[in-house]
N, C-alpha and C positions, 0 to 999 in steps of 0.2 A: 787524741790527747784528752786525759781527763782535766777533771779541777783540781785534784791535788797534785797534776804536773803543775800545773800555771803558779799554784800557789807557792810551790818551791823555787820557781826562777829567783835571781838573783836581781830585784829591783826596789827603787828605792819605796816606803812605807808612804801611802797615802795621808796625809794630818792635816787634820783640823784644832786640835788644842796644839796646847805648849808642851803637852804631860801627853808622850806615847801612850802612857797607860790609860789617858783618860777614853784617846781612839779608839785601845781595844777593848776595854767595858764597854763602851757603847756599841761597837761593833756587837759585843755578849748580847747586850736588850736589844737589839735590831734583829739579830735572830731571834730571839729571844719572843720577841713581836709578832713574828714571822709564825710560830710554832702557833702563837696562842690562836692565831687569827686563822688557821690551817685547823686548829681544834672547832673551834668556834663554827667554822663553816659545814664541818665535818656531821657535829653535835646537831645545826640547825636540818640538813636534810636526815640526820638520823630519824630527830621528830617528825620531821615530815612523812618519814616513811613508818611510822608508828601509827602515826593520826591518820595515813592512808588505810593502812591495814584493821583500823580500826581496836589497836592495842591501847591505845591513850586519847584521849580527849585532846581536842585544842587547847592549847595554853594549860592539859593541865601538869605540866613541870613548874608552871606557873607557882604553885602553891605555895605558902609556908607550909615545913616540916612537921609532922608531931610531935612531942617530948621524945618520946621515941628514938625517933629519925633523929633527932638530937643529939639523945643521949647516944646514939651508935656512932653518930659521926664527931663526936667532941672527940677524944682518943686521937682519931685523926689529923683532927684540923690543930691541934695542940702540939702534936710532932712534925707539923709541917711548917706551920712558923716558928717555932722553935729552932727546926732547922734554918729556916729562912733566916732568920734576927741574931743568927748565935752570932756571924761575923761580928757584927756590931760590938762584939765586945771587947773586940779587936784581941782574942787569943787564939793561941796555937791551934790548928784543928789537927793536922797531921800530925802523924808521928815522925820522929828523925829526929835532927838537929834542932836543939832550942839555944 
């Protein structure tokens, strides 16, 4: 049996709010959680195995960037919360029906 049999049975929804919806956003950030912490762990022996090989210094991801490294990564980080925050503005994002 996989997980997406189980997840199809016909039982009733786990809750903890009042508001179903609030269950399943938090269910969203508890994977969500899950992923980051999965990166995070990923990332820490990445470095490890950098600093073994003797590609990177200890700690040195540690650093601040240069203007540089700044200026290459603003572009990014400005369309990524952008995406992040747009909800917020509580408009339409898809297309379809308004």
């Amino acid at each position: 049996m996989q997980l997406s049999d189980t997840l199809l049975e016909d039982r009733p929804e786990q809750t903890f709010f009042e508001d179903p919806a609030l269950d399943r956003a938090f269910g969203v950030v508890m994977a969500l959680a899950t992923e980051v912490y999965v990166l995070r762990d990923r990332a820490r022996a990445l470095e490890r195995k950098l600093e073994a090989a003797g590609v990177i210094e200890p700690g040195g991801l540690d650093a601040e960037p240069g203007d540089e490294e700044r200026a290459a990564d603003a572009g990014d980080r400005e369309a990524f919360v952008e995406g992040l925050m747009i909800s917020l503005l509580g408009k339409q994002q898809a297309k379809g029906a308004s």
